[in-house]
C-alpha positions, 0 to 999 in steps of 0.5 A, a space after each residue: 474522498 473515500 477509497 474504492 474497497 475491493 474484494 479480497 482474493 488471496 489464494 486458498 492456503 496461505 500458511 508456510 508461504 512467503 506473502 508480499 504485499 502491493 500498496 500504491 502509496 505508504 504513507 501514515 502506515 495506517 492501511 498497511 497495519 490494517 491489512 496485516 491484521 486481515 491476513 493473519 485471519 487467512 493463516 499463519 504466513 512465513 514471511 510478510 514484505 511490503 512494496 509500494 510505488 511511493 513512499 512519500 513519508 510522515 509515518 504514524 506506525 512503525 511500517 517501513 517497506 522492503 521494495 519501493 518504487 519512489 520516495 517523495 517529499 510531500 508536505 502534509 498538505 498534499 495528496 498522492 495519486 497513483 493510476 495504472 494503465 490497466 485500471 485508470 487508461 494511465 500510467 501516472 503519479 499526480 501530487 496534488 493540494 488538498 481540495 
């Protein structure tokens, strides 16, 4: 299943400013590592932190969060799923097999 991309919305000036960045789940580090790749293309950030939901663990990249919600064990074979009232009508974490 691919992942819903969205537009990206940062605020016009970003250099000299403190930067966190949300993600629903850390997992491999992979999307993490990609999205601080596309905002040193937006500017020169002070400081970039990391929060997520869920940290459920088996890094390929050395990212590690500075705020996290949950961490869980999950077995490789298994997936995590976040939904928000505000986008999905739930406020929920579902771990799941694989299909």
């Amino acid at each position: 299943v691919q992942p819903v991309v969205r537009r990206t919305e940062l605020p016009p000036h970003i250099d000299n400013k403190d930067v966190i960045l949300v993600d629903d789940v850390l997992y491999t580090g992979r999307t993490v590592c990609a999205a601080l790749r596309a905002l040193t293309d937006f500017g020169r950030m002070r400081t970039i932190q990391l929060a997520v939901f869920i940290d459920r663990g088996h890094r390929e990249l050395p990212v590690e969060a500075n705020y996290v919600g949950r961490k869980i064990g999950t077995k490789e074979s298994e997936v995590v799923e976040v939904r928000l009232s505000e986008i999905d009508g739930e406020d929920a974490i579902y771990v799941m097999d694989k299909a």
